[in-house]
MMTF fields as JSON, N, C-alpha, C and O atoms, coordinates in Angstrom:
{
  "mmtfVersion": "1.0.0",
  "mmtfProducer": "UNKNOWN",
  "numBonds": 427,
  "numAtoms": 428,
  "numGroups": 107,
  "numChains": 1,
  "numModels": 1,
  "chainsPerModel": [1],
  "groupsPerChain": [107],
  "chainIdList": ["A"],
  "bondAtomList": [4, 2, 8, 6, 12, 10, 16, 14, 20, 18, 24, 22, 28, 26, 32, 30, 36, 34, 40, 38, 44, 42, 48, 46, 52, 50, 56, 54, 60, 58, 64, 62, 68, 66, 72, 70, 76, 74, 80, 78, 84, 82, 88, 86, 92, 90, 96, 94, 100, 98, 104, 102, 108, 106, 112, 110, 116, 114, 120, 118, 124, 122, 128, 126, 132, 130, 136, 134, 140, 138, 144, 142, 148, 146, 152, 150, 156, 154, 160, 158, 164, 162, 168, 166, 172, 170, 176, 174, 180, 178, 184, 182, 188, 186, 192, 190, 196, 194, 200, 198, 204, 202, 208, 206, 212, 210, 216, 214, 220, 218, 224, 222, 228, 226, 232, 230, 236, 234, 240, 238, 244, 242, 248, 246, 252, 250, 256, 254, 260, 258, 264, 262, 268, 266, 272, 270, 276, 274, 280, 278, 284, 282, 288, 286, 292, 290, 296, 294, 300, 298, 304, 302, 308, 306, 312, 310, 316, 314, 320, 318, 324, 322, 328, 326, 332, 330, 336, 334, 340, 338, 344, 342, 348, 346, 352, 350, 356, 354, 360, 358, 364, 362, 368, 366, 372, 370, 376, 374, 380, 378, 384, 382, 388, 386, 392, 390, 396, 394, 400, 398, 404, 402, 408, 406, 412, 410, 416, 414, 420, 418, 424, 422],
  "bondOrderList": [1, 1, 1, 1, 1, 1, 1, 1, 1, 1, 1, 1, 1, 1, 1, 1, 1, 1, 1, 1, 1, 1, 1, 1, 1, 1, 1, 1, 1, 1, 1, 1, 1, 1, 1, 1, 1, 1, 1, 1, 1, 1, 1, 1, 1, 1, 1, 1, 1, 1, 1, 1, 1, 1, 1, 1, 1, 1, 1, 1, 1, 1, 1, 1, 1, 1, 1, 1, 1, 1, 1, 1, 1, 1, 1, 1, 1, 1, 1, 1, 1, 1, 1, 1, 1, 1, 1, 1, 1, 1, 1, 1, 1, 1, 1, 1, 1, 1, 1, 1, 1, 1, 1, 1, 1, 1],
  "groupList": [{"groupName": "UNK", "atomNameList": ["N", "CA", "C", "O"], "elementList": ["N", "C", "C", "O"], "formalChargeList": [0, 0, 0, 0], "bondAtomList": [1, 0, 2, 1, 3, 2], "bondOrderList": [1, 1, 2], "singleLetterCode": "X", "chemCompType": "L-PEPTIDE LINKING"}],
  "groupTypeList": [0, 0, 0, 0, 0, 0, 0, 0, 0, 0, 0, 0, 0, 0, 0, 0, 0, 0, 0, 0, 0, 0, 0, 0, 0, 0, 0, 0, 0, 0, 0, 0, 0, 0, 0, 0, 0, 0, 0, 0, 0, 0, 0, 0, 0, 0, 0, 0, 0, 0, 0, 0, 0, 0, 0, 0, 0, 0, 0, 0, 0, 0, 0, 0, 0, 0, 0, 0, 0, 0, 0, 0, 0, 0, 0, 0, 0, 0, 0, 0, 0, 0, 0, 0, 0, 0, 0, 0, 0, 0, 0, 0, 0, 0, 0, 0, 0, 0, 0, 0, 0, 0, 0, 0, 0, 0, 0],
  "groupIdList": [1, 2, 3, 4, 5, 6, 7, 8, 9, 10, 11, 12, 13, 14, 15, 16, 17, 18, 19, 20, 21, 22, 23, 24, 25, 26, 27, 28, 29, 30, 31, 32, 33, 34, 35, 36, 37, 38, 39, 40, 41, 42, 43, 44, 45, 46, 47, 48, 49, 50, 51, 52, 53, 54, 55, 56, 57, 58, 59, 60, 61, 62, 63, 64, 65, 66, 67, 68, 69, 70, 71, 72, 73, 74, 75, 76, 77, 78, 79, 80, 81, 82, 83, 84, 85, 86, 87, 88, 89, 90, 91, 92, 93, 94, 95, 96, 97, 98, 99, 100, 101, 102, 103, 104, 105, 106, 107],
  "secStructList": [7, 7, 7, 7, 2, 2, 2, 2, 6, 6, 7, 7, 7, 5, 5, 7, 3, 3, 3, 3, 3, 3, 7, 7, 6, 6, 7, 1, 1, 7, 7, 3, 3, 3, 3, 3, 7, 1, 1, 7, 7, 3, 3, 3, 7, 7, 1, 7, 6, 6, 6, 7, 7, 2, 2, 2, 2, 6, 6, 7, 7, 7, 5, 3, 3, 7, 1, 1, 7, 7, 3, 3, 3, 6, 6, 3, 3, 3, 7, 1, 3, 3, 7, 3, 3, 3, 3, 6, 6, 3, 3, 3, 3, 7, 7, 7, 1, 1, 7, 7, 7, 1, 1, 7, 5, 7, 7],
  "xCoordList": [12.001, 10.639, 9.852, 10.271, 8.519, 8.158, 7.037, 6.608, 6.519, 5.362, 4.398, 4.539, 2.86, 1.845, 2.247, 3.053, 1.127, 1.09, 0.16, 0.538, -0.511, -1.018, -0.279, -0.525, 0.863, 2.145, 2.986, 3.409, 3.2, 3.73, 3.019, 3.616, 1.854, 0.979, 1.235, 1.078, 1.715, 1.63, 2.825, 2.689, 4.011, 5.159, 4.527, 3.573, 4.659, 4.708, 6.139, 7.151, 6.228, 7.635, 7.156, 6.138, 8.202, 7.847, 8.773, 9.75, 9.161, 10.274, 10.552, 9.782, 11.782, 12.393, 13.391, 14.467, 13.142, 14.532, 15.731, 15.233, 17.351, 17.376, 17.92, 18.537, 17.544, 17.579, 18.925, 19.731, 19.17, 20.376, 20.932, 20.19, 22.37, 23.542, 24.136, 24.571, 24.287, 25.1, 25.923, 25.429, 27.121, 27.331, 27.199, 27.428, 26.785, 26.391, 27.409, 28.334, 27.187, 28.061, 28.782, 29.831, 27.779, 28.508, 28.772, 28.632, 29.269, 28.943, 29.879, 30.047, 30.307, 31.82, 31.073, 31.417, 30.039, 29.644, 28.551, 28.008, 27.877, 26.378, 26.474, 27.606, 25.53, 24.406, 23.252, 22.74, 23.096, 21.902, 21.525, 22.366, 20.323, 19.342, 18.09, 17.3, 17.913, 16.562, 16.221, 17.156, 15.063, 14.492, 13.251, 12.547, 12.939, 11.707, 10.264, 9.856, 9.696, 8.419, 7.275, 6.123, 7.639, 6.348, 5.575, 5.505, 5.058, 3.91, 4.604, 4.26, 6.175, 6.581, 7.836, 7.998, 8.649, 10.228, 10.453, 10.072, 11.216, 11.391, 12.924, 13.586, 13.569, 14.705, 14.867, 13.91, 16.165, 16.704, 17.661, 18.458, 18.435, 20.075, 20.508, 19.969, 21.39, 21.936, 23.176, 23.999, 23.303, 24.489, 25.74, 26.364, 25.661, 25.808, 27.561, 27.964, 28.062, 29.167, 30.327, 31.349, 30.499, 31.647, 31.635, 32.697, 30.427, 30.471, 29.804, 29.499, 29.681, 29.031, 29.606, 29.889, 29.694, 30.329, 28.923, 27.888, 28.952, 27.451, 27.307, 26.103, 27.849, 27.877, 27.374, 26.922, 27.459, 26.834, 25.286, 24.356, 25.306, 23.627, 22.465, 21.26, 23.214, 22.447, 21.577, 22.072, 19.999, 19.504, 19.321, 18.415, 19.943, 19.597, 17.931, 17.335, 17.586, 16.17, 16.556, 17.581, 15.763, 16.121, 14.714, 13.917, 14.107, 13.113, 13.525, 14.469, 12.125, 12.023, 11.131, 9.959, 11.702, 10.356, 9.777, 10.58, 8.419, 8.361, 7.19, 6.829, 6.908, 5.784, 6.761, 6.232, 7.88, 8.606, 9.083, 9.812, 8.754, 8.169, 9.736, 10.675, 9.812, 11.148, 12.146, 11.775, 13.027, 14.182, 15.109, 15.577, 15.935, 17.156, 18.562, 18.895, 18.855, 20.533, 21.659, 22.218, 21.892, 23.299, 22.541, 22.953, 21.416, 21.03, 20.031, 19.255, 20.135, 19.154, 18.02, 18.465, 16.71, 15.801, 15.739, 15.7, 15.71, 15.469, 13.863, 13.303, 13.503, 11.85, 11.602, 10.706, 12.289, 12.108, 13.598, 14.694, 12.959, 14.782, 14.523, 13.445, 16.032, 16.322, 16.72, 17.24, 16.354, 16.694, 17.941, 18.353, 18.527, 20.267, 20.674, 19.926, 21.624, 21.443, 23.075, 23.96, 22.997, 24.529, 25.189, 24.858, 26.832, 27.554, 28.922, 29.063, 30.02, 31.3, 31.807, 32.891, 31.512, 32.409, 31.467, 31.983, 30.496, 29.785, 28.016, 27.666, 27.36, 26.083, 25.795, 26.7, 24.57, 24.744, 23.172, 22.346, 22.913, 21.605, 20.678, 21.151, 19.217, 18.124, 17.496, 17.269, 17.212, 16.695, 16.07, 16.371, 15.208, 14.474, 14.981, 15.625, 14.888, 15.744, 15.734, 16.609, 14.254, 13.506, 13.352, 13.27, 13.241, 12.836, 11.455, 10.524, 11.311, 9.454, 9.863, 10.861, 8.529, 8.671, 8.974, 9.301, 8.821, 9.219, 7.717, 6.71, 7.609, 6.45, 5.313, 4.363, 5.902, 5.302, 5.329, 6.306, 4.262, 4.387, 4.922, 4.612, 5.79, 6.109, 5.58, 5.146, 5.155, 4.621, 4.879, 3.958],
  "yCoordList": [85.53, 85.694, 84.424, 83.34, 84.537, 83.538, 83.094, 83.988, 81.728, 81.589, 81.083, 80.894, 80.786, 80.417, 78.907, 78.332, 78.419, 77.249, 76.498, 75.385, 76.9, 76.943, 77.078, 76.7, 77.852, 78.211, 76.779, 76.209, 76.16, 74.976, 74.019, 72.99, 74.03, 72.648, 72.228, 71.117, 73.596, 73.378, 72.753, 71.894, 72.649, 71.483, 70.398, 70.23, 69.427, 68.26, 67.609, 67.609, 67.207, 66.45, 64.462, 63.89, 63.97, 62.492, 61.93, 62.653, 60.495, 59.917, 59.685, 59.972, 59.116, 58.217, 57.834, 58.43, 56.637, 56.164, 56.301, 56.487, 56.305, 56.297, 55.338, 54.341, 55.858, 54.124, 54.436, 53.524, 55.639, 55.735, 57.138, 58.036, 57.288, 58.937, 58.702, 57.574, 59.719, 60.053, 61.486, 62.599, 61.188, 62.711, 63.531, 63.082, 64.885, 65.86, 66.287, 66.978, 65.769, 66.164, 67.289, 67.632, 68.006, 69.923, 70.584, 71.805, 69.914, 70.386, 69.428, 68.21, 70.349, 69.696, 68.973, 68.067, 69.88, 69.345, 68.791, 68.365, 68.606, 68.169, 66.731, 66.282, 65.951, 64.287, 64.871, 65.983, 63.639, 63.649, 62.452, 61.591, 62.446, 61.033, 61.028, 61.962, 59.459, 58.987, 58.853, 58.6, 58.959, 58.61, 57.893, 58.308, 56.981, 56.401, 56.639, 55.917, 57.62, 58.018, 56.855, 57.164, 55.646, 55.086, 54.886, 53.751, 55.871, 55.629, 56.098, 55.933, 56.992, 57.282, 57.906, 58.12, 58.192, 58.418, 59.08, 59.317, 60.232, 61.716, 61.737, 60.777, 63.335, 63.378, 64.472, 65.205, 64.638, 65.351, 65.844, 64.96, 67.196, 67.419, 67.999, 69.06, 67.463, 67.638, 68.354, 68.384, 68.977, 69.5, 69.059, 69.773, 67.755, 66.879, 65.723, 64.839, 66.201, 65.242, 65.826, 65.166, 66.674, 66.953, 66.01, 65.909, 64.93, 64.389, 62.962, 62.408, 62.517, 61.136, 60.715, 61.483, 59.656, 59.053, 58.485, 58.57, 57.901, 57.852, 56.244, 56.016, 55.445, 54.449, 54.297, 53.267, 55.386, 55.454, 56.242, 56.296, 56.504, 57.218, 56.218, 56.435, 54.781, 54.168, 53.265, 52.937, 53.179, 52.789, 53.671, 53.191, 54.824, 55.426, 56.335, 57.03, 56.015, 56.477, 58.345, 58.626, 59.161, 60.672, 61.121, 60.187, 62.466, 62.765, 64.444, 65.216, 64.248, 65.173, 66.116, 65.924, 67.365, 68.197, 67.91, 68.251, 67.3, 67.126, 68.17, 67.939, 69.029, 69.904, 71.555, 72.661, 71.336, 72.772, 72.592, 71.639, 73.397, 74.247, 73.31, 73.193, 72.841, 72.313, 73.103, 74.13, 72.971, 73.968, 73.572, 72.526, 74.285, 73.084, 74.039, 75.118, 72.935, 73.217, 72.781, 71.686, 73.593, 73.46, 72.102, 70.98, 72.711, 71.966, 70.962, 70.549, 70.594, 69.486, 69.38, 69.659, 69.03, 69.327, 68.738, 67.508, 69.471, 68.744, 69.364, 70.459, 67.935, 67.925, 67.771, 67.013, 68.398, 68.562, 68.903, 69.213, 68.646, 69.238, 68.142, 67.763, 67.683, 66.574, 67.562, 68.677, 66.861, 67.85, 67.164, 66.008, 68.835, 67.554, 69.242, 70.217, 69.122, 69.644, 70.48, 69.93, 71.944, 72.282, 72.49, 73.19, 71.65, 71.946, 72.311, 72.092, 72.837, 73.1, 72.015, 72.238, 71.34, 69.553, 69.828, 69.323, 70.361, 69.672, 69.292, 68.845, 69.354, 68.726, 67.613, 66.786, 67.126, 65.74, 65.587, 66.408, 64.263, 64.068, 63.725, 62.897, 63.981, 63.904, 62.694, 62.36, 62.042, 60.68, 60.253, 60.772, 59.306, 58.636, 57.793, 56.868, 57.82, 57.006, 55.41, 54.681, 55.051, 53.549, 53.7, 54.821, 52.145, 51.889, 52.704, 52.605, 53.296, 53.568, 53.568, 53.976, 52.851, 52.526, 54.079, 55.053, 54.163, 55.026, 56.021, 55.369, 57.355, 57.893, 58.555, 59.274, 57.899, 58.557, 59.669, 59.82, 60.925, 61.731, 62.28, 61.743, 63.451, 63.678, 64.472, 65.124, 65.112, 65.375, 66.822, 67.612],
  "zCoordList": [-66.208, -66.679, -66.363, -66.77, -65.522, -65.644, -66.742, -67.47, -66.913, -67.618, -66.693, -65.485, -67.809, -66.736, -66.937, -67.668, -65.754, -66.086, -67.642, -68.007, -68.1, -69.265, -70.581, -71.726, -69.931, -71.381, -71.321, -72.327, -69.548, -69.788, -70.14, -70.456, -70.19, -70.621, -72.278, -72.783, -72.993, -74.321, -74.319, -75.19, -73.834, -74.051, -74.358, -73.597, -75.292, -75.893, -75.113, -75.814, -74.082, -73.608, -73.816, -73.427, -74.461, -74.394, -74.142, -74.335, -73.619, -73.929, -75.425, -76.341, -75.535, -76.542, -76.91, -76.866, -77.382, -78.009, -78.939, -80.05, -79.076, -80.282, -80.911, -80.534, -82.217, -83.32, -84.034, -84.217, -84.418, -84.977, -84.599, -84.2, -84.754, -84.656, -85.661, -85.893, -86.482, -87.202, -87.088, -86.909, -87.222, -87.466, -88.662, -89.785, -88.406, -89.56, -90.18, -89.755, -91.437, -92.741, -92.678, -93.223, -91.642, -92.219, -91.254, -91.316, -89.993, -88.982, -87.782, -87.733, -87.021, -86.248, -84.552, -83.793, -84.58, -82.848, -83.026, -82.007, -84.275, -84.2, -84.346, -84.522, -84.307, -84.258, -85.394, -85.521, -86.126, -86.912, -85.815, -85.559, -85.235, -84.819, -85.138, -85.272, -85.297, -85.556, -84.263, -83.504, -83.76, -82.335, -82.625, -83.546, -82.027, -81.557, -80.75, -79.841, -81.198, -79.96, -79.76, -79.458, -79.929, -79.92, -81.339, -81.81, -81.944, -82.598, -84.377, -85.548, -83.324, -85.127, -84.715, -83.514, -85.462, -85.901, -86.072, -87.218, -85.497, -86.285, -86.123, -85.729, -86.584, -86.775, -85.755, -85.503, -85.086, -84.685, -84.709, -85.024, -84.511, -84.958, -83.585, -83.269, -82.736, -81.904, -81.833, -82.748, -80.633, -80.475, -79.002, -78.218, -79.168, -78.513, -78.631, -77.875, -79.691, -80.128, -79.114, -79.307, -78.259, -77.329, -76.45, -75.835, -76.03, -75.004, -74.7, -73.643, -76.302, -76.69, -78.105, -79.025, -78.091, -79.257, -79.864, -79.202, -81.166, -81.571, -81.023, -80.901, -80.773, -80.043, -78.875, -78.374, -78.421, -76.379, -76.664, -75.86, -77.293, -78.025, -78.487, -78.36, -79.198, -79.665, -77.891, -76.813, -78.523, -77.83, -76.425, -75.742, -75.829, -75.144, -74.922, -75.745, -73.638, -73.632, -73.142, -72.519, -73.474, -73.56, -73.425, -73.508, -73.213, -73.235, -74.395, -74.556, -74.929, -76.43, -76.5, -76.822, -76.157, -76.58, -78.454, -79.322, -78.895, -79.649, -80.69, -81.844, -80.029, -80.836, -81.102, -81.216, -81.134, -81.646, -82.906, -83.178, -83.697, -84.664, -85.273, -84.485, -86.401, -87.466, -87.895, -88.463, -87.816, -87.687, -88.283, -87.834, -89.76, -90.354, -89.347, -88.856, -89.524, -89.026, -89.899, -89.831, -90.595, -91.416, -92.226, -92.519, -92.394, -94.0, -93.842, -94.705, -92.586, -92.433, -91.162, -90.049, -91.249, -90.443, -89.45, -89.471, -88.242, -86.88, -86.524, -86.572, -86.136, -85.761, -84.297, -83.926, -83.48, -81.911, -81.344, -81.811, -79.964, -79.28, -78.131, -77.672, -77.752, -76.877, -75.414, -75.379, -74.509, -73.237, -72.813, -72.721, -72.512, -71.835, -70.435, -70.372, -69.79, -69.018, -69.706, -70.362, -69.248, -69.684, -68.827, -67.87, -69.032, -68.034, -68.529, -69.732, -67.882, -68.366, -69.094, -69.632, -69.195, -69.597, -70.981, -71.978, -71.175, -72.228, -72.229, -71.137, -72.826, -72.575, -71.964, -72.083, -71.132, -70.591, -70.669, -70.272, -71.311, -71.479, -70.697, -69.917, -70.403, -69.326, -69.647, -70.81, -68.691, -69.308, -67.998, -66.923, -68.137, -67.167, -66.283, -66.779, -65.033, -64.251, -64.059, -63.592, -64.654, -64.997, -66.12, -66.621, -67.064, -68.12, -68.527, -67.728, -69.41, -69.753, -71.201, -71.795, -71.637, -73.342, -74.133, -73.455, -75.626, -75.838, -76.156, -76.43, -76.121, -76.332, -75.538, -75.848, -74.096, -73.233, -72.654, -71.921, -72.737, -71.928, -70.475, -69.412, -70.592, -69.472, -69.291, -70.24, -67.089, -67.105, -66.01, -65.803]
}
C-alpha cells in the first residue's frame, strides 16, 4: 500500500540520544529508555534486549519517530518508537552515520 507524500510529511522523525536503559520489570525482551531530543526527554519501551546490552545503548545516537500517539507496554508508557531495522539475528538500530546533536529533524 502506498501513502502520499503528505501522509509522510506528518512523521515527526528526529534524532536522539540515550541517557539511560533499563530493563522492563515485566517484560523479557523489552528496554525502558530515556532519550534526549534536544529540547526535552521522553520515554521509550523497546523491544530491543536480544541484541544490546543496556551498556552499548547508553549514549547511542538513534533516530525517533516522535509524534505517535503513547502507548503502555506491559504497564509502562512509551512516548515514540525508535527505528531499527529487522533482521533474523534480532533488531539492529538506525542511526546517523555523523555526529548530529540530538533533536534534529529527519528528513
Amino acid at each position: 500500500m502506498n501513502i502520499s507524500f503528505e501522509e509522510f510529511a506528518k512523521l515527526d522523525l528526529r534524532t536522539g540520544i540515550i541517557k539511560e536503559a533499563k530493563i522492563h520489570p515485566s517484560a523479557d525482551r523489552l528496554y525502558v529508555l530515556k532519550v534526549d531530543l534536544g529540547d526535552k526527554e521522553i520515554q521509550l519501551v523497546a523491544g530491543i534486549r536480544k541484541t544490546y546490552s543496556p551498556e552499548e545503548l547508553l549514549g547511542r545516537r538513534i533516530v525517533v519517530l516522535v509524534n505517535l500517539e503513547p502507548k503502555s507496554l506491559r504497564g509502562i508508557e512509551s512516548q515514540g518508537m525508535l527505528l531499527a531495522a529487522s533482521t533474523e539475528s534480532g533488531p539492529v538500530l538506525l542511526s546517523p552515520d555523523k555526529e548530529v546533536p540530538a533533536g534534529i529533524r529527519v528528513k
